[in-house]
C-alpha atoms as a printed R data frame, in Angstrom:
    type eleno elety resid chain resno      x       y       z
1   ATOM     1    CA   UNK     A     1  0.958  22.382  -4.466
2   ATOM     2    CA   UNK     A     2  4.186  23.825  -5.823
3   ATOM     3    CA   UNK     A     3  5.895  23.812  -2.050
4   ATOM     4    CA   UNK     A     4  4.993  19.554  -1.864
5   ATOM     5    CA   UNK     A     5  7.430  19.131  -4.826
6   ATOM     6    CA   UNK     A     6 10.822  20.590  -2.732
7   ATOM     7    CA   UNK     A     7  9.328  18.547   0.036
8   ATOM     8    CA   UNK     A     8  9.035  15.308  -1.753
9   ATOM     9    CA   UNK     A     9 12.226  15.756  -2.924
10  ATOM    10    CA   UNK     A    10 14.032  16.294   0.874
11  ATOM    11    CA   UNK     A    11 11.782  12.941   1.787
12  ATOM    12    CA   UNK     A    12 13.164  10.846  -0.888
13  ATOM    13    CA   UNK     A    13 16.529  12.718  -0.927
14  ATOM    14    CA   UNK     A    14 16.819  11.852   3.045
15  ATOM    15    CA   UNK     A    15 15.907   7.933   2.054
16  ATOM    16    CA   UNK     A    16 17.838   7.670  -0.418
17  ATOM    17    CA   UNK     A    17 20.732   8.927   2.040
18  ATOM    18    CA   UNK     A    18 19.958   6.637   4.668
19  ATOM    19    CA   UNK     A    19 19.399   3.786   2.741
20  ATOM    20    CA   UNK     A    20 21.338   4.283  -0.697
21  ATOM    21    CA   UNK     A    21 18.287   3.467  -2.890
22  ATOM    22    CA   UNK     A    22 14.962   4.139  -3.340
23  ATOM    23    CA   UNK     A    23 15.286   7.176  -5.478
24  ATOM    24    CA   UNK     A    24 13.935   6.452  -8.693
25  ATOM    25    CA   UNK     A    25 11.525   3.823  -7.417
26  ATOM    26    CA   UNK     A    26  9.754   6.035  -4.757
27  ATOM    27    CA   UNK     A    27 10.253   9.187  -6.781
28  ATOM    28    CA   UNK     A    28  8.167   8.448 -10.180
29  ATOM    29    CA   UNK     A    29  5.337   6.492  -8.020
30  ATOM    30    CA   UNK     A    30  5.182   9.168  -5.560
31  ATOM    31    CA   UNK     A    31  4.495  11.454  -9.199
32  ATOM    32    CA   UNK     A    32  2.081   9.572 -10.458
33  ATOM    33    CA   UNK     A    33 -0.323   8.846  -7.681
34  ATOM    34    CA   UNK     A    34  0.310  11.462  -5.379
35  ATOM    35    CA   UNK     A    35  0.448  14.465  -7.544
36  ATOM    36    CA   UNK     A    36 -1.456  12.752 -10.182
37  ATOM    37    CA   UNK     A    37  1.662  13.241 -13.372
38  ATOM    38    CA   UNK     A    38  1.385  11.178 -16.504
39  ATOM    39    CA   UNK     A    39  3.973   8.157 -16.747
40  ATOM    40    CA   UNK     A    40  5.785   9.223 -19.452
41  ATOM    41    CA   UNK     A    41  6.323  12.818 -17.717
42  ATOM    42    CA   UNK     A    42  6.926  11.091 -14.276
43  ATOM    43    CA   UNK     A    43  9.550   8.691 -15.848
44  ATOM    44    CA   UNK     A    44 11.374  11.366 -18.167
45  ATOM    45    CA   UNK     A    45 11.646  13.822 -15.550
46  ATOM    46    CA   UNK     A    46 12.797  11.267 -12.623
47  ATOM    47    CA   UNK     A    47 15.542  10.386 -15.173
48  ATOM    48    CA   UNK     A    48 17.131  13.711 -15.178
49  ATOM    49    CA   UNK     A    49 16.593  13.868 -11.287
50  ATOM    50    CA   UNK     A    50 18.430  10.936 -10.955
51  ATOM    51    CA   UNK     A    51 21.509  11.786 -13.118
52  ATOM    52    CA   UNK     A    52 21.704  14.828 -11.026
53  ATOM    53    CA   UNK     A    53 21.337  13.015  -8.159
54  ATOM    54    CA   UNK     A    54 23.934  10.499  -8.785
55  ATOM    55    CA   UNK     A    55 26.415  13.009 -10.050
56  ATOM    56    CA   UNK     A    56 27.875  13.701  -6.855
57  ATOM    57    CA   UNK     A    57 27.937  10.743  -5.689
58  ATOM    58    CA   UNK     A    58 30.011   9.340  -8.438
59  ATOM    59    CA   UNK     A    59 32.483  12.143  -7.632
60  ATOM    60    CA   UNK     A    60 32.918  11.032  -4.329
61  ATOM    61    CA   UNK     A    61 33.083   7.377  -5.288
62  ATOM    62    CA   UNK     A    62 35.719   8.549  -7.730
63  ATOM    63    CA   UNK     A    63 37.786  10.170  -5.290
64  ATOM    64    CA   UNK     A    64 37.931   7.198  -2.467
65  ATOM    65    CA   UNK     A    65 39.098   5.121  -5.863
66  ATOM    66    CA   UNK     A    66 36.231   2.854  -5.751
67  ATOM    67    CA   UNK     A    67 34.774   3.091  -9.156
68  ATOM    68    CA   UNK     A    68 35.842  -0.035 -11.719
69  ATOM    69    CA   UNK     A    69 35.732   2.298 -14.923
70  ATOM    70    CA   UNK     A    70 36.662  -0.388 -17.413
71  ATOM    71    CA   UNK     A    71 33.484  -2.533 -15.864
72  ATOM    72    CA   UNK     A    72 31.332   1.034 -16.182
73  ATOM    73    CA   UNK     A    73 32.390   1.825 -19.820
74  ATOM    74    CA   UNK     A    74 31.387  -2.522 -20.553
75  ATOM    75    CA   UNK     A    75 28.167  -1.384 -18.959
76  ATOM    76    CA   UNK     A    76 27.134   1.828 -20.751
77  ATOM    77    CA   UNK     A    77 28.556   0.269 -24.357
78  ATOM    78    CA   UNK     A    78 25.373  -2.002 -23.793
79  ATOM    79    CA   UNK     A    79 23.249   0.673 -21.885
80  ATOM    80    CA   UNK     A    80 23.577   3.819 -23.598
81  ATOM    81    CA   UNK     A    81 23.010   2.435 -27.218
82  ATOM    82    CA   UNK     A    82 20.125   0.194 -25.538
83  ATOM    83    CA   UNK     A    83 18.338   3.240 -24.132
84  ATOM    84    CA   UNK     A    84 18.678   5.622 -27.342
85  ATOM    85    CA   UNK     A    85 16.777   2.622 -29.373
86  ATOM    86    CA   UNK     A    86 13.937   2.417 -26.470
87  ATOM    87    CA   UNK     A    87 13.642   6.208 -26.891
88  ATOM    88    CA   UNK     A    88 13.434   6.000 -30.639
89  ATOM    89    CA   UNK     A    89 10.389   3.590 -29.976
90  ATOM    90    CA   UNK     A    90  8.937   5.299 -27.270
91  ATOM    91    CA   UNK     A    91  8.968   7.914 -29.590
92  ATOM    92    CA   UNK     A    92  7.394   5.905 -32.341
93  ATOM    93    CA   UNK     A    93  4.712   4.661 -29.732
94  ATOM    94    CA   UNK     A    94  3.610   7.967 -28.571
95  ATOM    95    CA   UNK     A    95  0.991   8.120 -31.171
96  ATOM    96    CA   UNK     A    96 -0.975   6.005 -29.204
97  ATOM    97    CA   UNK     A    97 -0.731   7.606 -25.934
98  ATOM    98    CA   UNK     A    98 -2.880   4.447 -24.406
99  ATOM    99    CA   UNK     A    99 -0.034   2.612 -25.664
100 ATOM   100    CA   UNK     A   100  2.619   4.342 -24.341
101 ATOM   101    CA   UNK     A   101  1.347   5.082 -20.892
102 ATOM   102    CA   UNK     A   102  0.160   1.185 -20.403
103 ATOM   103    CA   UNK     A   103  3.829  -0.105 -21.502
104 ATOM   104    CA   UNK     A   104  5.051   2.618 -19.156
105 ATOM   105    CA   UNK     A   105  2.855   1.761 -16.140
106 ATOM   106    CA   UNK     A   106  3.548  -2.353 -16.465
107 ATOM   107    CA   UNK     A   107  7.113  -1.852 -17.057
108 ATOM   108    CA   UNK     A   108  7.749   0.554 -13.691
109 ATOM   109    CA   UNK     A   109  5.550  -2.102 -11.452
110 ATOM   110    CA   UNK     A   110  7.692  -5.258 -12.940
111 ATOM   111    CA   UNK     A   111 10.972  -3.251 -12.167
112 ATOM   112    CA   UNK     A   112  9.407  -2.056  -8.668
113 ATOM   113    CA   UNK     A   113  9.043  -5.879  -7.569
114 ATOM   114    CA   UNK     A   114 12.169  -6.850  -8.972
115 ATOM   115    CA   UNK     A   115 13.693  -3.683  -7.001
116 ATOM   116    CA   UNK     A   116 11.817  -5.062  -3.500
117 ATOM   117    CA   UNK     A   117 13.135  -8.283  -4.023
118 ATOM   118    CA   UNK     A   118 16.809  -6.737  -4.656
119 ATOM   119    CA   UNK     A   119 16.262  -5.061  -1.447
120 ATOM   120    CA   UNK     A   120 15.445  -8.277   0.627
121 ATOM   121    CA   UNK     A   121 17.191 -10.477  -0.563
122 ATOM   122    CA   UNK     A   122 20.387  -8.448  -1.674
123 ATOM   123    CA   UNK     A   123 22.876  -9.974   1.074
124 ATOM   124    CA   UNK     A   124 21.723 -13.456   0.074
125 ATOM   125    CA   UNK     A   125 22.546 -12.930  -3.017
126 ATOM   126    CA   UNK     A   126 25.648 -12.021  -2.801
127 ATOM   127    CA   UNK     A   127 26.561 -14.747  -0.900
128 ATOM   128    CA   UNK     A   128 25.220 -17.086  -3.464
129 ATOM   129    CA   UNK     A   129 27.461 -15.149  -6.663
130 ATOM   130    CA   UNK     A   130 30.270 -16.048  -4.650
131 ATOM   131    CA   UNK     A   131 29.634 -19.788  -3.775
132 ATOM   132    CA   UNK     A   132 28.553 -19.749  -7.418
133 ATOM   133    CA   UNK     A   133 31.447 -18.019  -8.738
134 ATOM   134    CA   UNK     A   134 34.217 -20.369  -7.271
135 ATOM   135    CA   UNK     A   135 32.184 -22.717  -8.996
136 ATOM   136    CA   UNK     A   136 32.244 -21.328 -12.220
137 ATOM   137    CA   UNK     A   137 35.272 -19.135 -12.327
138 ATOM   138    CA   UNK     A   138 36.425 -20.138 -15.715
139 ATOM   139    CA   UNK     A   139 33.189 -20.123 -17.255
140 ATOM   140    CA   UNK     A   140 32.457 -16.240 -15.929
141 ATOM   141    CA   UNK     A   141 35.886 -14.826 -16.649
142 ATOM   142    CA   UNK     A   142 36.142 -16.174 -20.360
143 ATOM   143    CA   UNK     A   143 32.950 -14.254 -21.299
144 ATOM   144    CA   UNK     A   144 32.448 -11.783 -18.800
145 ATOM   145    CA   UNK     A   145 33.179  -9.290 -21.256
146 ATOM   146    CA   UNK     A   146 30.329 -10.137 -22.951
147 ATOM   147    CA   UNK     A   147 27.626 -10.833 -20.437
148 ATOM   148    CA   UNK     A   148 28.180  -7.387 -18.984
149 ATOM   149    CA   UNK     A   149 28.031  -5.679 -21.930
150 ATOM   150    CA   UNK     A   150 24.592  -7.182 -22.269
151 ATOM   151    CA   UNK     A   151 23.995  -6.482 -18.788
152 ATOM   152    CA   UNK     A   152 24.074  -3.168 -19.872
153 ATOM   153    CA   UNK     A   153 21.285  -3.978 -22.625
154 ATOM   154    CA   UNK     A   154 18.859  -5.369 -20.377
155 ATOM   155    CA   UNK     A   155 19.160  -1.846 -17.943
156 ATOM   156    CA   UNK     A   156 19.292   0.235 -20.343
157 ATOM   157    CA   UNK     A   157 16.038  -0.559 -21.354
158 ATOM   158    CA   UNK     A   158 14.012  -1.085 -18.304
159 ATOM   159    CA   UNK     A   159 15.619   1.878 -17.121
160 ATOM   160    CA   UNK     A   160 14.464   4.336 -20.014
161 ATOM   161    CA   UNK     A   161 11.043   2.616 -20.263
162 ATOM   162    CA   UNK     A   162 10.577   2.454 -16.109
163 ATOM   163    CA   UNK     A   163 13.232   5.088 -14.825
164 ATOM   164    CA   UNK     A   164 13.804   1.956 -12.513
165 ATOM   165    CA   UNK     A   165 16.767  -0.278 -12.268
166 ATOM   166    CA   UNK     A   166 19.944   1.280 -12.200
167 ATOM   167    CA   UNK     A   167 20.618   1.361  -8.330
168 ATOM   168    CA   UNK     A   168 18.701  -1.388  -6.683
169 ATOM   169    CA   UNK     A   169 19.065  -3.979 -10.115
170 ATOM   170    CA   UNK     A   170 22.296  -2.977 -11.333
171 ATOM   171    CA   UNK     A   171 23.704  -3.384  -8.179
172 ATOM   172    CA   UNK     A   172 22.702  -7.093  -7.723
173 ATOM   173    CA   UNK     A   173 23.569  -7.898 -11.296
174 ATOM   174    CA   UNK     A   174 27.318  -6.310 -10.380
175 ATOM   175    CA   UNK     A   175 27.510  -8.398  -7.277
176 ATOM   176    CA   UNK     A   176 26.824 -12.143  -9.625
177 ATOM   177    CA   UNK     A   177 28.776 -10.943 -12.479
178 ATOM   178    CA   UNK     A   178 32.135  -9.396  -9.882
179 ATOM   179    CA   UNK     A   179 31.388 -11.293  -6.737
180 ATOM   180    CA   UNK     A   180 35.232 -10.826  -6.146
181 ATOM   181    CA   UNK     A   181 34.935  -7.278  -5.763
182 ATOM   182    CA   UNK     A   182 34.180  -5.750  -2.312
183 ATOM   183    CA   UNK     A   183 30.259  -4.076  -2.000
184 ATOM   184    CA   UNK     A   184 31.949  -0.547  -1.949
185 ATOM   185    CA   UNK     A   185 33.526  -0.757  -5.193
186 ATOM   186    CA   UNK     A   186 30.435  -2.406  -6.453
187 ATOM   187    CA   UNK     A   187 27.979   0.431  -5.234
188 ATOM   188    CA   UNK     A   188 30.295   2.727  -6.341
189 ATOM   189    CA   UNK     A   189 30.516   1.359 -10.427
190 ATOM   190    CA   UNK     A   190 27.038   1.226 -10.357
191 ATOM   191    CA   UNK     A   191 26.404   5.014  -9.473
192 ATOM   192    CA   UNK     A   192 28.885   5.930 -11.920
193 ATOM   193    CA   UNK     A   193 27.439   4.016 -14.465
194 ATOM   194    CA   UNK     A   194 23.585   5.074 -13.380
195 ATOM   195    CA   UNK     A   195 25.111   9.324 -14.520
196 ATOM   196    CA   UNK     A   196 25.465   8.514 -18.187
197 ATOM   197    CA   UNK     A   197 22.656   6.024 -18.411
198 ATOM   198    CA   UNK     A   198 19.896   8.390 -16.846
199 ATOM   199    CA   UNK     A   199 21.226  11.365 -18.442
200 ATOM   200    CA   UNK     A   200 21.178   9.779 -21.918
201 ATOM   201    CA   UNK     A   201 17.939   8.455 -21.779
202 ATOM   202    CA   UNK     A   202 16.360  12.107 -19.488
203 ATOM   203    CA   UNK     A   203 17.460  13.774 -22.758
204 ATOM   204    CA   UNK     A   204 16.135  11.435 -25.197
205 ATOM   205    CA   UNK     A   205 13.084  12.178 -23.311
206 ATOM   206    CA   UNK     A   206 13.110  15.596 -23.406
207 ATOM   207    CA   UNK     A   207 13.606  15.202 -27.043
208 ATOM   208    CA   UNK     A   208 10.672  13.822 -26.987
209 ATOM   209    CA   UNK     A   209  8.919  16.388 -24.928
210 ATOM   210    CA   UNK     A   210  8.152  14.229 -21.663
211 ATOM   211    CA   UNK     A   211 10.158  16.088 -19.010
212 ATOM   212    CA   UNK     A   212  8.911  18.780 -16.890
213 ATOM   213    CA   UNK     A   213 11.506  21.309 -16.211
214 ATOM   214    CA   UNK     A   214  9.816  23.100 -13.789
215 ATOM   215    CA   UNK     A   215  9.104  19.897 -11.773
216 ATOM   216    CA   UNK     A   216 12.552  18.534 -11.877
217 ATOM   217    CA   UNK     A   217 14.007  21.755 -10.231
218 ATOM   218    CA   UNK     A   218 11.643  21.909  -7.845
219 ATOM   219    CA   UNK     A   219 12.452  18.344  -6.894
220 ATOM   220    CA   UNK     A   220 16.449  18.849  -7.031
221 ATOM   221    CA   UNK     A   221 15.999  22.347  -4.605
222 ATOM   222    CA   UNK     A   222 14.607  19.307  -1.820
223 ATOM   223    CA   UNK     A   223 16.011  16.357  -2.583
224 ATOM   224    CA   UNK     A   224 20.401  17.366  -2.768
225 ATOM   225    CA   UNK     A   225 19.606  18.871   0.787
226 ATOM   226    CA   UNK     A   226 17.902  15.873   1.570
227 ATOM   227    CA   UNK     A   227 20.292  13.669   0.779
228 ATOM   228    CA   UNK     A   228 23.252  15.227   2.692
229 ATOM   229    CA   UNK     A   229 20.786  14.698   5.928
230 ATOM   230    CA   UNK     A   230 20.155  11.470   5.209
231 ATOM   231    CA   UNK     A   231 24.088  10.299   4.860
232 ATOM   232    CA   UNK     A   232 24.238  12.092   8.142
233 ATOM   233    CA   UNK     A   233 21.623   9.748   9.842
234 ATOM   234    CA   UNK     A   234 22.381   6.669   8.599
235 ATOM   235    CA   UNK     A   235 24.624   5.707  10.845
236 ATOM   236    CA   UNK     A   236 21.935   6.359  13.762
237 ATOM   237    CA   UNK     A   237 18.933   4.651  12.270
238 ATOM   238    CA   UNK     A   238 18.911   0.826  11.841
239 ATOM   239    CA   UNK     A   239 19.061   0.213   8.087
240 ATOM   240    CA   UNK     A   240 17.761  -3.260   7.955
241 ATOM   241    CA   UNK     A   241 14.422  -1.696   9.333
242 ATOM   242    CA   UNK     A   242 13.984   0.966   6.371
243 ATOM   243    CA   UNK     A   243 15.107  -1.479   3.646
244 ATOM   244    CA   UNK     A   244 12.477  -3.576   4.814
245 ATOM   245    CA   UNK     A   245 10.016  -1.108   5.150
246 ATOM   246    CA   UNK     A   246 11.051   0.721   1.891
247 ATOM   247    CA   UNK     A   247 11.041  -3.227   0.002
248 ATOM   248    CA   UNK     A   248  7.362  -3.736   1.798
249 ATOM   249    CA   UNK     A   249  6.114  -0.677   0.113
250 ATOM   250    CA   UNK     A   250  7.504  -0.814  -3.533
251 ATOM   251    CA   UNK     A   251  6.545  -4.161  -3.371
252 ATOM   252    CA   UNK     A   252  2.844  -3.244  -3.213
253 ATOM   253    CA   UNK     A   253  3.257   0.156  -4.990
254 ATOM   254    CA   UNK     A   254  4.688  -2.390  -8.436
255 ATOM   255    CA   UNK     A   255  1.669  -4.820  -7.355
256 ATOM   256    CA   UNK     A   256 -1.042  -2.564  -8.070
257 ATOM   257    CA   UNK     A   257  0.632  -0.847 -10.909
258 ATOM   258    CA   UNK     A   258  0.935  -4.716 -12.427
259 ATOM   259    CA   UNK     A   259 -2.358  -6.226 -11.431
């Protein structure tokens, strides 16, 4: 089965490039039911994936100027300390492997529902942060320091327990905290925040042994290729239909993993 990991990799490289999510989400489900990979080694390795992944994109978000790096550095002071404490008790939890692969399992299919409805309902809410911000402009700005800082918190953990979170989530949670900003500048701080976050918390868990070398590179060899395709054909496939499609089917991937 060694050639199916390159080819999952283009699949979810090419969605990822036509939609601009969908890789951590479909890649660590598509792991662990397809080819049959524990959680914990299905999340750690997806992590590294996904900081490779995201590297270049954060370069080329750099270059066009639309990365906010003072809101990214807010972000990973919350994330990056948040995610080396989840590791430390992931670590402390492997003992029980039951344990550790249940919390695993329930926390992906919570963050793969929240990621569906992101998905859906992502241009509604965007619309509502910004009727809600004019509403509560002072409020926001006197503490937004603050609130994204434990922004950061919140994905940092779900993201090092679930591999799940920093595109789809951290998106949505830019657009209600800067709904000032335009949706470039917000996609692009949130890839440049995803690098650090997913490559601190891929090491911590190959510190802790759950990351499969050999798996991730097989995965990167398909899915950097993919990805350049999939920019490519965005513009000729109707987006609205694959976000729908790709929503519909995390959506029921996180239902069975929760119920």
């Amino acid at each position: 089965m060694d050639w199916l990991y390159p080819l999952s990799g283009l699949v979810v490289g090419m969605i990822v490039g036509l939609t601009g999510v969908g890789g951590g989400s479909l890649m660590t489900p598509l792991l662990m039911l397809v080819f049959g990979i524990s959680p914990a080694i299905a999340v750690g390795t997806d992590l590294l994936y996904a900081a490779f992944t995201k590297m270049g994109g954060s370069v080329a978000h750099h270059r066009r100027g639309t990365v906010q790096w003072n809101i990214v550095g807010r972000l990973a002071l919350g994330s990056v300390p948040a995610s080396i404490v989840t590791t430390v008790f992931l670590h402390w939890l492997g003992a029980d492997a039951t344990k550790f692969n249940s919390l695993i399992t329930s926390s992906l299919g919570v963050a793969l529902i929240l990621t569906a409805g992101a998905i859906i309902f992502r241009a509604r809410l965007a619309q509502y942060a910004a009727h809600d911000a004019a509403a509560k402009s002072g409020w926001r700005e006197k503490y937004i320091v603050q609130i994204t800082i434990f922004t950061g918190v919140v994905l940092g953990v779900l993201v090092t327990i679930s591999s799940i979170g920093a595109g789809a989530l951290g998106t949505v949670a830019l657009f209600f905290l800067y709904p000032k900003f335009k949706p470039v500048n917000i996609v692009g701080t949130d890839i440049a925040h995803a690098v650090p976050l997913t490559l601190v918390a891929g090491l911590g868990h190959a510190a802790i042994g759950t990351v499969n070398w050999y798996l991730l590179a097989s995965l990167l060899v398909g899915s950097l290729p993919g990805i350049w395709i999939g920019s490519h054909l965005s513009s000729r496939v109707p987006e609205k239909w694959l976000r729908t499609a790709l929503a519909t089917m995390l959506l029921v991937i996180g239902g069975k993993f929760v119920f």
